[in-house]
C-alpha positions, 0 to 999 in steps of 0.5 A: 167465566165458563170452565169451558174458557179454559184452554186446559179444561177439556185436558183433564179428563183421559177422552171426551165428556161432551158430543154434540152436546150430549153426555153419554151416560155410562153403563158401569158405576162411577161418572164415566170418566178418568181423570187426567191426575199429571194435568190436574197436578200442573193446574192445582193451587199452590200449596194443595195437595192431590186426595190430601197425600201427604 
C-alpha cells in the first residue's frame, strides 16, 4: 500500500506538503515542513519512543 492510504498520513505534518501535485521547495534550510509530534506519538509502534527519549 501507499502512505497515502492512510486516513491519518496527511496529519502528520502542521500544513499541507503536497498542491496540485507539486512540493514547493522551501527557501530556508530544512524539508520545509513541522511535524505534527501528538499525531505521530498516537501513531508510533507500541513500545517506541519518540528521538530515543527516554
Amino acid at each position: 500500500y501507499h502512505s497515502y492510504q492512510l486516513d491519518w498520513w496527511g496529519d502528520l505534518v502542521e500544513a499541507t506538503v503536497i498542491e496540485d501535485g507539486y512540493i514547493e521547495v522551501p527557501e530556508a534550510p530544512g524539508l520545509g515542513v513541522t511535524l505534527d509530534l501528538d499525531t505521530v506519538e498516537t501513531h508510533m509502534v507500541e513500545g517506541e519512543t519518540l528521538f530515543d527519549e527516554e
